[in-house]
Short mmCIF file of the C-alpha atoms (twelve columns), coordinates in Angstrom:
data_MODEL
# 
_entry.id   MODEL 
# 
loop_
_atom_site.group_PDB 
_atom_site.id 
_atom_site.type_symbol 
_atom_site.label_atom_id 
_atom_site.label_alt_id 
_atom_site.label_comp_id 
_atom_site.label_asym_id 
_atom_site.label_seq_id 
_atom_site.Cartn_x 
_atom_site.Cartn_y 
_atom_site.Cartn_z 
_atom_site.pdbx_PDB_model_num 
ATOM 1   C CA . UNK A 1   26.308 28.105  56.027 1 
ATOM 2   C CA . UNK A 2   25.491 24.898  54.308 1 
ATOM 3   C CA . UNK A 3   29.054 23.145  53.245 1 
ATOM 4   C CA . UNK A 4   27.782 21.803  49.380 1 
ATOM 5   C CA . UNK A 5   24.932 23.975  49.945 1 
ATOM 6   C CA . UNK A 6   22.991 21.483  50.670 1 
ATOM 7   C CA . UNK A 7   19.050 22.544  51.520 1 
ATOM 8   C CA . UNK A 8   19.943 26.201  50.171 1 
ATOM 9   C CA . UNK A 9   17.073 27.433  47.570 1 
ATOM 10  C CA . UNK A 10  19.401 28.995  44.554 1 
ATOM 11  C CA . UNK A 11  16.423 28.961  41.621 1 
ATOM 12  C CA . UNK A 12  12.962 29.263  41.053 1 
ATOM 13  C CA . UNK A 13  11.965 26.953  38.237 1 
ATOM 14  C CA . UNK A 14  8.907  25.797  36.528 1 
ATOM 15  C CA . UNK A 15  11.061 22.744  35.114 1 
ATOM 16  C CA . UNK A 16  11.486 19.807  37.504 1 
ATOM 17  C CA . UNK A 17  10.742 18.769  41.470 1 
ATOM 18  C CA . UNK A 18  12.522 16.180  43.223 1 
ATOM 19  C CA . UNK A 19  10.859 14.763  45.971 1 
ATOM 20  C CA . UNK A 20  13.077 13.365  47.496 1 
ATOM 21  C CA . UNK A 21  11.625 12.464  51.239 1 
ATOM 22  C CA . UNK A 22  8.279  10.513  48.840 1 
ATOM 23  C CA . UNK A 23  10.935 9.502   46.460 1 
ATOM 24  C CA . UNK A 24  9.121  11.355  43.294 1 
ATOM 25  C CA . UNK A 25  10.064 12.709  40.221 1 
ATOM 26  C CA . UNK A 26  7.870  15.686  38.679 1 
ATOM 27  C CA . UNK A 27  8.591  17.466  35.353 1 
ATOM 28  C CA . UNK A 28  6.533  20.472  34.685 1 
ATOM 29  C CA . UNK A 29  3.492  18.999  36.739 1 
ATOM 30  C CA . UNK A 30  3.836  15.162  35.342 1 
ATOM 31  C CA . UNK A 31  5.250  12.530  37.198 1 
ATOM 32  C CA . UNK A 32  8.115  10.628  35.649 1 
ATOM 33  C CA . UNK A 33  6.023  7.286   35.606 1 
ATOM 34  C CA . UNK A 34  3.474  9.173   33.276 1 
ATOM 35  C CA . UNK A 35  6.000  10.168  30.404 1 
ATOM 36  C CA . UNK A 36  9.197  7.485   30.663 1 
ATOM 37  C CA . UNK A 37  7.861  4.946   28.266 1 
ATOM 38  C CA . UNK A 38  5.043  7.196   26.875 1 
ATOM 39  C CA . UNK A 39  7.070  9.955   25.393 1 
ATOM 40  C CA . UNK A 40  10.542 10.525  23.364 1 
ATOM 41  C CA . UNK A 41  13.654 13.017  23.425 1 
ATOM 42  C CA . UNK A 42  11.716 15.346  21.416 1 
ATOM 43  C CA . UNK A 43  8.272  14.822  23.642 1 
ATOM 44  C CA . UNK A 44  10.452 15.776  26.810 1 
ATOM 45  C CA . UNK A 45  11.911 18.393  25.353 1 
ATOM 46  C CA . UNK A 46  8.716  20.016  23.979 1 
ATOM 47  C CA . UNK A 47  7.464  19.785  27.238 1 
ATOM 48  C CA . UNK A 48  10.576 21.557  29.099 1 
ATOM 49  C CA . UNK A 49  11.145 23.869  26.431 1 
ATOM 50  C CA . UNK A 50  7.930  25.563  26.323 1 
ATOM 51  C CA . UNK A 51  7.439  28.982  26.859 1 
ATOM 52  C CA . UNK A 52  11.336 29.158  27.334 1 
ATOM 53  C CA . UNK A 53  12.718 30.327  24.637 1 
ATOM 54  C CA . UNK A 54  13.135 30.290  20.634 1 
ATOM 55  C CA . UNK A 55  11.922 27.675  18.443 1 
ATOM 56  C CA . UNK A 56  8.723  25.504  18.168 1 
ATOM 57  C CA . UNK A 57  8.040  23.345  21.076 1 
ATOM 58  C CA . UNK A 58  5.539  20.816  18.716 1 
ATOM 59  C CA . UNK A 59  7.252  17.401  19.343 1 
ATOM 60  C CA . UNK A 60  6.563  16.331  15.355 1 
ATOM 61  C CA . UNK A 61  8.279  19.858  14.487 1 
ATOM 62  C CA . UNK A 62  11.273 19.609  16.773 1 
ATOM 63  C CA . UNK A 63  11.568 16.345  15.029 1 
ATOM 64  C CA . UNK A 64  12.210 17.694  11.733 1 
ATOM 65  C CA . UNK A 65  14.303 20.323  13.278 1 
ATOM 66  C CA . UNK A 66  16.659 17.666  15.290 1 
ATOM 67  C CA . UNK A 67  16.991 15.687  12.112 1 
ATOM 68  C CA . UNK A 68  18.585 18.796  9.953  1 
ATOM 69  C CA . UNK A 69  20.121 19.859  12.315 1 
ATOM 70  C CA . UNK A 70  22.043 16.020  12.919 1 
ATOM 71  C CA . UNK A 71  22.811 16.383  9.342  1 
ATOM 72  C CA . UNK A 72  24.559 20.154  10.112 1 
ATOM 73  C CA . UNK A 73  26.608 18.482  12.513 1 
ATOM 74  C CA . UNK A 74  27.709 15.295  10.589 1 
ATOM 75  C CA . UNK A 75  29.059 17.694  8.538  1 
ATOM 76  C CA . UNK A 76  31.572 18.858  11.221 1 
ATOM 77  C CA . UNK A 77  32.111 15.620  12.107 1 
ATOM 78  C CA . UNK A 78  35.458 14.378  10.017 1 
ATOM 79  C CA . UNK A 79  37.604 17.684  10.867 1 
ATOM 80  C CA . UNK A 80  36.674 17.018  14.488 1 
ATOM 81  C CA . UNK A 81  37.360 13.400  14.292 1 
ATOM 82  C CA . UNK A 82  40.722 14.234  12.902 1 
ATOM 83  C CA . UNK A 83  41.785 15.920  16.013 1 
ATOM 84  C CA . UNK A 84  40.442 13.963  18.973 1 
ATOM 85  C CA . UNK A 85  43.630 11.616  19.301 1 
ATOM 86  C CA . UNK A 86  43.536 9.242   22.066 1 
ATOM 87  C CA . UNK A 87  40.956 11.130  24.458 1 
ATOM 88  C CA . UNK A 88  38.080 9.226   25.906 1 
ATOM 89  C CA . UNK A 89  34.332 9.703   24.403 1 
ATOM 90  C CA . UNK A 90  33.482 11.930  27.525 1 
ATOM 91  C CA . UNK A 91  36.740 13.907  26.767 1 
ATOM 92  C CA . UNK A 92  36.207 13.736  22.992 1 
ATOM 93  C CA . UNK A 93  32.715 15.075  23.521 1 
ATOM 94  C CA . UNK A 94  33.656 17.981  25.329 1 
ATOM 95  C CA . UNK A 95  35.920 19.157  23.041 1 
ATOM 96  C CA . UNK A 96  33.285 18.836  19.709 1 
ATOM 97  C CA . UNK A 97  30.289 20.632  21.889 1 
ATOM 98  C CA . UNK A 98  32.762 23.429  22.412 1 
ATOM 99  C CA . UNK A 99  33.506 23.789  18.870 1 
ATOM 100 C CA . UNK A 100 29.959 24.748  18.169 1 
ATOM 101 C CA . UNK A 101 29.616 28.654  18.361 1 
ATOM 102 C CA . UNK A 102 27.012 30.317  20.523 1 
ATOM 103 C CA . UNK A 103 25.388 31.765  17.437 1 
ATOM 104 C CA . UNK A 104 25.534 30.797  14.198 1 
ATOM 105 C CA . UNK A 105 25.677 33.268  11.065 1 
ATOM 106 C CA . UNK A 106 24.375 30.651  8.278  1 
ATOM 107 C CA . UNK A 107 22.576 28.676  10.783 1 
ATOM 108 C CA . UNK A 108 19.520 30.708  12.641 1 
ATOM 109 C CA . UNK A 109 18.153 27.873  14.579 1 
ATOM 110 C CA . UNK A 110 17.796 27.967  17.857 1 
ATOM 111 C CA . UNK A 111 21.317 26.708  20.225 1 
ATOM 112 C CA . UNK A 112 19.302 24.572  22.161 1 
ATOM 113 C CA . UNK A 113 18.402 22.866  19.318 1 
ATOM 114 C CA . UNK A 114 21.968 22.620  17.513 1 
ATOM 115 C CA . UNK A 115 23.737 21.409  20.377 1 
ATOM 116 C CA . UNK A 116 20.622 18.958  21.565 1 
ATOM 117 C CA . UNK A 117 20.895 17.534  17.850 1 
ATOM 118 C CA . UNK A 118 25.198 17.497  17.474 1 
ATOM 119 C CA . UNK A 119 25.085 15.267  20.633 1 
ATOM 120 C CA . UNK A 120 23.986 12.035  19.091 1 
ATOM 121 C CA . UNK A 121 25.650 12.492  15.913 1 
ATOM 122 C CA . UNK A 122 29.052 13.103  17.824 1 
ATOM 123 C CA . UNK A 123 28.868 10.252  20.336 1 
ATOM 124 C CA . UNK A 124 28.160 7.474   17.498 1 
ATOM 125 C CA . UNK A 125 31.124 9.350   15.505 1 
ATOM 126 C CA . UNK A 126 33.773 8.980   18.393 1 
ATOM 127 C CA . UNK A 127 32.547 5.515   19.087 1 
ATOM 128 C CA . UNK A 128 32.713 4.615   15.720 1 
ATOM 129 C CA . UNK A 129 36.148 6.143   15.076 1 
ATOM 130 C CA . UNK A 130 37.590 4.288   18.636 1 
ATOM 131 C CA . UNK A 131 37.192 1.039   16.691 1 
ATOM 132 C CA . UNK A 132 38.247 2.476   13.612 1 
ATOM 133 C CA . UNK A 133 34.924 2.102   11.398 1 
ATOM 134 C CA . UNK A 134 33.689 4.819   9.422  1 
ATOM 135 C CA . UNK A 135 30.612 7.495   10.856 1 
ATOM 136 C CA . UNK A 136 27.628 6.568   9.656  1 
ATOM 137 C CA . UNK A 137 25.282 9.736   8.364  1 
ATOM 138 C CA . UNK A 138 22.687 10.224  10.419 1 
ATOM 139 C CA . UNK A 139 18.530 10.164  8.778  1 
ATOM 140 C CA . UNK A 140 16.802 13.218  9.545  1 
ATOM 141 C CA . UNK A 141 13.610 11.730  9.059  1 
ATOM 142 C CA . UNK A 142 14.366 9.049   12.395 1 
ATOM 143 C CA . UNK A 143 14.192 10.647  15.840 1 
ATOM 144 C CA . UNK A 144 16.835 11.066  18.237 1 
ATOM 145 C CA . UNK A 145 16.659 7.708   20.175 1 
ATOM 146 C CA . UNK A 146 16.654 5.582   16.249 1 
ATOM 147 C CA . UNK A 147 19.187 7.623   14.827 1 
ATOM 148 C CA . UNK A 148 21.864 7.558   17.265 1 
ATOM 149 C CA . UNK A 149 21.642 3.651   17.281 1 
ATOM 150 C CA . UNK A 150 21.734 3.564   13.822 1 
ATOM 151 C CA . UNK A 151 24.495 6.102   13.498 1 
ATOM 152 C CA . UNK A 152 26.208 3.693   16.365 1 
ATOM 153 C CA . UNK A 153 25.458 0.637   14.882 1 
ATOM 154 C CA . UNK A 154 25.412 0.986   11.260 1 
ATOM 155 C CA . UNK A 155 21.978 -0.449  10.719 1 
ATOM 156 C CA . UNK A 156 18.599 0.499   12.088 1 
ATOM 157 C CA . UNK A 157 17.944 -0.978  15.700 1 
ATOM 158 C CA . UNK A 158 14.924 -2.584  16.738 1 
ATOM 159 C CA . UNK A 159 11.556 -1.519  18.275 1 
ATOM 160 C CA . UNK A 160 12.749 -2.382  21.735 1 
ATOM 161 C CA . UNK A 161 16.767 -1.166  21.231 1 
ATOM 162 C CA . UNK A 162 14.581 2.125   20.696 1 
ATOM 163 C CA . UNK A 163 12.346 1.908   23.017 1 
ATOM 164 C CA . UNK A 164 14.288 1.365   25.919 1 
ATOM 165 C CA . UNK A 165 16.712 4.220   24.418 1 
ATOM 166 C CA . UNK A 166 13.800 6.945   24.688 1 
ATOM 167 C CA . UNK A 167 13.028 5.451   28.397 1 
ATOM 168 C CA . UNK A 168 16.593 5.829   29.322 1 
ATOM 169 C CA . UNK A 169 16.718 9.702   27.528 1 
ATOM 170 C CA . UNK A 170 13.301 10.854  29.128 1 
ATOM 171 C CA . UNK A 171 14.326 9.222   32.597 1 
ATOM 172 C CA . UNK A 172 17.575 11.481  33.044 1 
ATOM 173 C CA . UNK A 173 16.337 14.253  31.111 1 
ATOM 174 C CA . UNK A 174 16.341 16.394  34.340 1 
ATOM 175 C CA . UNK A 175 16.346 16.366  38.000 1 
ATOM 176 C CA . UNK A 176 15.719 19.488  39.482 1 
ATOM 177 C CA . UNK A 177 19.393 21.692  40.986 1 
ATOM 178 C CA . UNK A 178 22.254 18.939  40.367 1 
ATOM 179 C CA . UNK A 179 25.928 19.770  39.931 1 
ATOM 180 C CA . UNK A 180 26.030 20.189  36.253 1 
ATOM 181 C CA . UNK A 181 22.333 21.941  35.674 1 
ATOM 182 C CA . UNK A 182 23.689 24.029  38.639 1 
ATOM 183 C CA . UNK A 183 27.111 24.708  36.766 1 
ATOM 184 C CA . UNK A 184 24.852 25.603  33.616 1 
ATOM 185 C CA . UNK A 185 22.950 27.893  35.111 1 
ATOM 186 C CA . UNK A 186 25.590 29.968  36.805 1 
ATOM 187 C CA . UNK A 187 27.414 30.384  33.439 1 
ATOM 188 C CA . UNK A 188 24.356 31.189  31.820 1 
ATOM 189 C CA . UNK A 189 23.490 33.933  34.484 1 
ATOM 190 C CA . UNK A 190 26.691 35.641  33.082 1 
ATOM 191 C CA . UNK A 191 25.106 35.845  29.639 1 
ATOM 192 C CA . UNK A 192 28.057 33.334  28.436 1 
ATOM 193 C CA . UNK A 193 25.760 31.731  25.507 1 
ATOM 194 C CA . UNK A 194 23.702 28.394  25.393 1 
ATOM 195 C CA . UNK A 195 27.274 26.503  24.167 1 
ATOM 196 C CA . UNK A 196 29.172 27.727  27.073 1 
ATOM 197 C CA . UNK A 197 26.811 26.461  29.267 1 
ATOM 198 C CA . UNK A 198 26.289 23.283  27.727 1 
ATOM 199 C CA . UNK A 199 29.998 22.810  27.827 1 
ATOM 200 C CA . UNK A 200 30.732 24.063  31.630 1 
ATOM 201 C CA . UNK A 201 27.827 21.431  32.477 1 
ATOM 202 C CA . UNK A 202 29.530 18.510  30.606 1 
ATOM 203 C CA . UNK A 203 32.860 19.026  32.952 1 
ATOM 204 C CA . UNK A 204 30.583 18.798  35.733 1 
ATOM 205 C CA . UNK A 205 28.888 15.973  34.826 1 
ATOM 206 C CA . UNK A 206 32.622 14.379  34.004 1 
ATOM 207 C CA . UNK A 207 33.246 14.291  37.706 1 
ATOM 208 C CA . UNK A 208 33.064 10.547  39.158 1 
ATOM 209 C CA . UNK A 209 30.902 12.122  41.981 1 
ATOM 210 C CA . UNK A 210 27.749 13.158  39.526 1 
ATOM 211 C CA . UNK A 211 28.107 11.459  35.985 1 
ATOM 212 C CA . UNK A 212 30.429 8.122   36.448 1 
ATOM 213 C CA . UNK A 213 28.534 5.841   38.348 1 
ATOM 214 C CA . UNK A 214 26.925 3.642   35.865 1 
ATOM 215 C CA . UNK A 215 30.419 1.585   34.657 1 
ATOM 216 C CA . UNK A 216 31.588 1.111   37.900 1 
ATOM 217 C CA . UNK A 217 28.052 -0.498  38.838 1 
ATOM 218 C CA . UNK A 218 29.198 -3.421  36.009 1 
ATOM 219 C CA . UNK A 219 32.502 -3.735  37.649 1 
ATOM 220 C CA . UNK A 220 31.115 -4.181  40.858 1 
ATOM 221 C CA . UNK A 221 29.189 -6.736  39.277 1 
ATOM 222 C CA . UNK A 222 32.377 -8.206  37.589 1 
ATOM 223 C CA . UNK A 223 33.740 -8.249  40.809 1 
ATOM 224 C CA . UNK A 224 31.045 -10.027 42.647 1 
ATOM 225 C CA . UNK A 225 30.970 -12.742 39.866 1 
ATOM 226 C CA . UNK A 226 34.494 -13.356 40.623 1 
ATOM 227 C CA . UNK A 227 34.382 -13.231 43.921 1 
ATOM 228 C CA . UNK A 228 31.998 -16.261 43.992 1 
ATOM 229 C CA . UNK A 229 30.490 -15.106 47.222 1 
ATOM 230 C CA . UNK A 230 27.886 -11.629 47.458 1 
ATOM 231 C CA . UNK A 231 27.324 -11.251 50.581 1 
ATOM 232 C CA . UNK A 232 31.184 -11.097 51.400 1 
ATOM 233 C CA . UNK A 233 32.048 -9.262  48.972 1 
ATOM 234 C CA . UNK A 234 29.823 -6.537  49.758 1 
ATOM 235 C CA . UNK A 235 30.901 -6.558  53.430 1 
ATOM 236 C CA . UNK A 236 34.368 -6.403  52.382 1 
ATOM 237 C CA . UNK A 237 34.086 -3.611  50.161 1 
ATOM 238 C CA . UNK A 238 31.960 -1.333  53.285 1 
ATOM 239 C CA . UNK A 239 34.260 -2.418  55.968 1 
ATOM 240 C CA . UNK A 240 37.033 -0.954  53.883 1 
ATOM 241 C CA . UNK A 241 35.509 2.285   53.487 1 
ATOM 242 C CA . UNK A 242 34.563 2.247   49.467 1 
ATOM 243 C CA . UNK A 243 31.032 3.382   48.472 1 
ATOM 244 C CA . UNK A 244 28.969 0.509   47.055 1 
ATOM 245 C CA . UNK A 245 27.656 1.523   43.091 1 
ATOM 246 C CA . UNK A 246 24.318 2.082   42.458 1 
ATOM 247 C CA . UNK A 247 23.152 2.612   46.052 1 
ATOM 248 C CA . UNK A 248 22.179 6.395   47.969 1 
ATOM 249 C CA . UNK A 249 21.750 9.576   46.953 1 
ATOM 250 C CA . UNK A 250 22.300 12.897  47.911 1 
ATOM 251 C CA . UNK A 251 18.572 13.758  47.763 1 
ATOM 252 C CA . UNK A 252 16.291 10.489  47.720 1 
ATOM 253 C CA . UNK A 253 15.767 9.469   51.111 1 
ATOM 254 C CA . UNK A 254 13.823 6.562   49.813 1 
ATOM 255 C CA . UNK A 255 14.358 4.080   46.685 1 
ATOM 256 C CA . UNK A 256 15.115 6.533   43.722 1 
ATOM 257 C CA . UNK A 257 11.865 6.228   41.330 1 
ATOM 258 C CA . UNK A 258 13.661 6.355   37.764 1 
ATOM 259 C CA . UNK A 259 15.643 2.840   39.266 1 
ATOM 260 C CA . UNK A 260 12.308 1.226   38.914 1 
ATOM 261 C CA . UNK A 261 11.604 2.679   35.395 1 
ATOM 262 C CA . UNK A 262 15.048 1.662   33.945 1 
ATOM 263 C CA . UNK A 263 14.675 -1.803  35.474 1 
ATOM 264 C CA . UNK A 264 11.628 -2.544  33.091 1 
ATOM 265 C CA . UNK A 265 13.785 -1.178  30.303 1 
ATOM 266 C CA . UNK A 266 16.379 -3.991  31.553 1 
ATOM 267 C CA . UNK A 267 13.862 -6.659  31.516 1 
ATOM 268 C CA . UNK A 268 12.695 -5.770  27.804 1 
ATOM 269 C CA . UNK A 269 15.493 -6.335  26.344 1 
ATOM 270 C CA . UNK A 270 18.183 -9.072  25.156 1 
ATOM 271 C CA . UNK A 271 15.240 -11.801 25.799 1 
ATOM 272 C CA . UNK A 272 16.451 -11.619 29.148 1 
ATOM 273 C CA . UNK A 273 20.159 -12.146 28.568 1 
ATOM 274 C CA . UNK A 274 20.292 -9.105  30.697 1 
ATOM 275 C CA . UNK A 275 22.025 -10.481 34.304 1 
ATOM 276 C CA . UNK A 276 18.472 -8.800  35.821 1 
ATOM 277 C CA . UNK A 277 18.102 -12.129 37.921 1 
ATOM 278 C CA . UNK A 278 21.934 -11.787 39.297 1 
ATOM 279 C CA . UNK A 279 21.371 -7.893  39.601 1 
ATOM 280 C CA . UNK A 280 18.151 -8.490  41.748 1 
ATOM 281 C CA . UNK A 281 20.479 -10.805 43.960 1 
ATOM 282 C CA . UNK A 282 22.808 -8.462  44.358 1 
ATOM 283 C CA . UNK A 283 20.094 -5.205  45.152 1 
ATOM 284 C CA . UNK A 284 18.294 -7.509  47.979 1 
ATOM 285 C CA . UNK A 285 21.497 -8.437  49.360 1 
ATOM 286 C CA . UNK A 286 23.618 -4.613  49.486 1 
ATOM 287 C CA . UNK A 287 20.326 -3.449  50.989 1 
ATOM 288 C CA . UNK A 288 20.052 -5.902  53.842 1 
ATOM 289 C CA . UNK A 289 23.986 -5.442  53.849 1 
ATOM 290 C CA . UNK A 290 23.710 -2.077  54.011 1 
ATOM 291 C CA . UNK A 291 20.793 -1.432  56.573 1 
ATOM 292 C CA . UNK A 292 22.678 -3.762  58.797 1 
ATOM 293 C CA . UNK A 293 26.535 -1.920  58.735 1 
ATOM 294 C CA . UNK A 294 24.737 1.829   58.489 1 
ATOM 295 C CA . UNK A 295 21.782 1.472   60.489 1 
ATOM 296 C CA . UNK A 296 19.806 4.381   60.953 1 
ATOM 297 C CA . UNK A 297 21.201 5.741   57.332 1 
ATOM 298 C CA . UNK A 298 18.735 4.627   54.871 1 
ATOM 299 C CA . UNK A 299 20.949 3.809   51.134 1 
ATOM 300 C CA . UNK A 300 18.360 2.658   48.889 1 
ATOM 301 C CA . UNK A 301 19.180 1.655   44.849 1 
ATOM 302 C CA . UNK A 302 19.663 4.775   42.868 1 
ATOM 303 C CA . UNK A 303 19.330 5.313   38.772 1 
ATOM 304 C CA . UNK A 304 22.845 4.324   38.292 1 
ATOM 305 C CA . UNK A 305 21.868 0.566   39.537 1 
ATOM 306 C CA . UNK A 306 20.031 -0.872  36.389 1 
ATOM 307 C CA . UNK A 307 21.322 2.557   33.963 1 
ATOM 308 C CA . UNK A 308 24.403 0.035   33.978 1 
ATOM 309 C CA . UNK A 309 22.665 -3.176  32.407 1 
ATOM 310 C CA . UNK A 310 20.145 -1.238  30.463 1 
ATOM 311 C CA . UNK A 311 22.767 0.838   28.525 1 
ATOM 312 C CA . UNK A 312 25.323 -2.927  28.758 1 
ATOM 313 C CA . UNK A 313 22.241 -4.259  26.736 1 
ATOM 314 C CA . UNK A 314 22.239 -1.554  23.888 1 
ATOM 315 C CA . UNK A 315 25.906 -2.305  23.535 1 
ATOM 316 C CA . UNK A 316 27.158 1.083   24.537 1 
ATOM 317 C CA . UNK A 317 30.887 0.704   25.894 1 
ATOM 318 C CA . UNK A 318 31.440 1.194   29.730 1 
ATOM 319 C CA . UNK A 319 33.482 4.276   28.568 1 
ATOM 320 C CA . UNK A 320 30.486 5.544   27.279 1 
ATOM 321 C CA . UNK A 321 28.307 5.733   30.039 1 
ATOM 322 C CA . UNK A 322 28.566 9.486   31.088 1 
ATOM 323 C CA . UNK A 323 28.691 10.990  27.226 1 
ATOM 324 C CA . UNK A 324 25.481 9.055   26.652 1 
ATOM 325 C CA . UNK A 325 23.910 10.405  30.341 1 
ATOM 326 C CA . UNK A 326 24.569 13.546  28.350 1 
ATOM 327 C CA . UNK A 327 22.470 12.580  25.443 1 
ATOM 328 C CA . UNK A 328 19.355 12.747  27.665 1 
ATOM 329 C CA . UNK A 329 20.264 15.120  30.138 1 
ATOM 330 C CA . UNK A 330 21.239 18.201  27.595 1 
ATOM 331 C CA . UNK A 331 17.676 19.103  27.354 1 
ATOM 332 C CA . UNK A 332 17.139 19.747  30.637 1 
ATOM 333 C CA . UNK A 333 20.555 21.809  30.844 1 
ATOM 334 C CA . UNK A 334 18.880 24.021  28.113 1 
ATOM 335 C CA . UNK A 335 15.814 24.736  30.207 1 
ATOM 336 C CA . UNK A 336 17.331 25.448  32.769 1 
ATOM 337 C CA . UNK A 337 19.717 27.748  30.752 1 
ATOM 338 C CA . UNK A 338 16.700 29.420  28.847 1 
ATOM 339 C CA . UNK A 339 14.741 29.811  32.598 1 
ATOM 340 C CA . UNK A 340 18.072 31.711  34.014 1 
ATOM 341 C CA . UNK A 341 18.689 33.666  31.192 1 
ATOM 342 C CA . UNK A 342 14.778 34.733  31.454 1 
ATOM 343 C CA . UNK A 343 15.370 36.305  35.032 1 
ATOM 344 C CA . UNK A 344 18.502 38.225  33.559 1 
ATOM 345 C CA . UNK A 345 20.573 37.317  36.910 1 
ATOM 346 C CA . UNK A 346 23.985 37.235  37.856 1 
ATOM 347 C CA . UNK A 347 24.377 34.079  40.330 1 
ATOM 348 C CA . UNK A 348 27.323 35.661  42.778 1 
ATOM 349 C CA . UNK A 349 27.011 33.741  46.603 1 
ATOM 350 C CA . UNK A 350 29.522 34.810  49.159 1 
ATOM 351 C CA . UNK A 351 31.903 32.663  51.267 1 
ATOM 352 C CA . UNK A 352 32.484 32.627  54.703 1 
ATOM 353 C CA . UNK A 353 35.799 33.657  54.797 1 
ATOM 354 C CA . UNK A 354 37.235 31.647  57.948 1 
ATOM 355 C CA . UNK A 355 41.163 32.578  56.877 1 
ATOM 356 C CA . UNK A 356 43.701 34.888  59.414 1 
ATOM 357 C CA . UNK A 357 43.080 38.206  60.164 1 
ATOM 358 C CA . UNK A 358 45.068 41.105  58.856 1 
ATOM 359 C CA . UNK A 359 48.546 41.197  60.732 1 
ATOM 360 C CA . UNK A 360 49.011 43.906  62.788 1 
ATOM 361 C CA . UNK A 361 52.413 44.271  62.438 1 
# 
């Protein structure tokens, strides 16, 4: 037995390797440091997608498709709005991808595609409403990456605000068995719908231990500031037992390959007004820090490191953080949704049952 099943094979998949002993990142046969930058939302997901499942996997035509289909969500949008109250944007989010149905009587596209699309346009809705400003409609004729900022922003966003966007999407797009593609696929196997799934994998990724990294990597940072001095801050924080953010990973045994990636998308933007010079202070310093009070673990810098000041750069709130994570990350949930439902599957493990025996009294 394997306690978090760690090193247990669950899936065959044609979608995503992590390497995580070379530190490498492969999605269907191209390695991450061939399509971040190169690519979009739509480009990723035409290249996951294929073969999968309904709809046209043409980048340019999934375009199109993503932009109605924004518009057939902003159309939900006010009744949903209207009954989010106080909950937080990952909360809020939850609730509005659950709303969707599984299928669709006036609307024949594809579920990957409807949820994929609703994302953006409900994320720039609940932030909007938080601070009491108005949604803004989305433009079908924009991708996925330009629209949301727009939507968030009320006016369109630059080349790099975009740019880095699409980096950040196509960087967590997927990553091979993690807890909420895992959660995804075992609803899927029970033939629960595309929507179920989606939503089951958002309450996984809600979970501080997958999805909530990224803001507590900026109040480390805070924290640091304040403290005045680095070095003894981060020795403080290990000798008390708390986990330092941004650093290790459950499969990279190296230095995770999408932190490089999304530390280029840091240094792009703001003019560099971006804290990458105090963020490079701190990364040299936790991983001498670290090496020295863990020796013989290695804890290198993980995506979550410079996620935190790309995504502080595009002005998305701290609170934020996961819901966006699930911008990018949804169209790898649908592959991997469309690959179980392809093998027709129940996933059912057993336990080790380890409890008392039947009384013989």
């Amino acid at each position: 037995m394997s306690e978090g099943l760690e090193g247990v094979i669950a899936a065959r998949t044609i979608l995503s390797h992590v390497d995580g002993q070379r530190g490498r990142l492969i999605l269907r046969g191209r390695r991450l440091e061939d399509l971040a930058g190169q690519t979009d939302l739509e480009g990723i997901a035409a290249l996951l997608w294929y073969g999968l499942g309904a709809g046209d996997p043409n980048p340019q035509t999934l375009r199109a498709r993503f932009g109605r289909q924004r518009q057939s969500a902003f159309a939900r949008l006010p009744g949903l709005l209207a009954r989010v109250g106080p909950l937080q944007p990952m909360e809020a989010l939850r609730f509005m991808v659950a709303s969707l149905p599984d299928g669709d009587p006036c609307d024949d596209a594809p579920a990957q595609e409807r949820v994929t699309a609703a994302i953006p346009v409900f994320l720039a809705g609940i932030l909007r409403h938080a601070t009491g400003e108005a949604p803004v409609a989305p433009d079908p004729a924009l991708n996925q990456a330009a629209d949301f900022l727009a939507m968030l922003g009320g006016k369109a966003a630059s080349a790099a605000e975009i740019a880095a966007l699409e980096t950040y999407l196509v960087t967590v797009a997927d990553h091979g068995l993690n807890a909420s593609t895992f959660a995804a696929r075992v609803i899927a196997s029970t033939q629960a719908g595309t929507i179920s799934a989606v939503t089951g994998a958002l309450c996984a990724l809600k979970g501080p231990l997958h999805g909530g990294a990224p803001g507590p990597v900026l109040d480390m940072f805070d924290a640091i500031t304040e403290s005045g001095d680095t070095k003894a801050w981060l020795e403080a924080a290990i000798d008390g037992g708390e986990r330092l953010m941004g650093f290790g990973h459950r499969v990279y045994r190296v230095r995770d390959p999408r932190a490089d990636v999304l530390k280029q998308v840091v240094v792009s933007l703001k003019d560099g007004d971006n804290r990458i010079a105090f963020a490079e202070a701190v990364e040299a310093t936790a991983l001498a820090v670290l090496a020295a009070k863990k020796p013989g673990r290695r804890l290198d810098t993980n995506v979550e490191f410079y996620t935190a000041l790309a995504l502080q750069a595009l002005g998305i709130p701290r609170a934020a953080f996961t819901a966006l994570f699930a911008m990018g990350r949804v169209v790898g949930w649908c592959a991997h949704i469309m690959e179980q439902e392809r093998t027709g599957r129940l996933i059912r493990p057993s336990a080790d049952y380890v409890g008392p025996e039947v009384s013989a009294a």
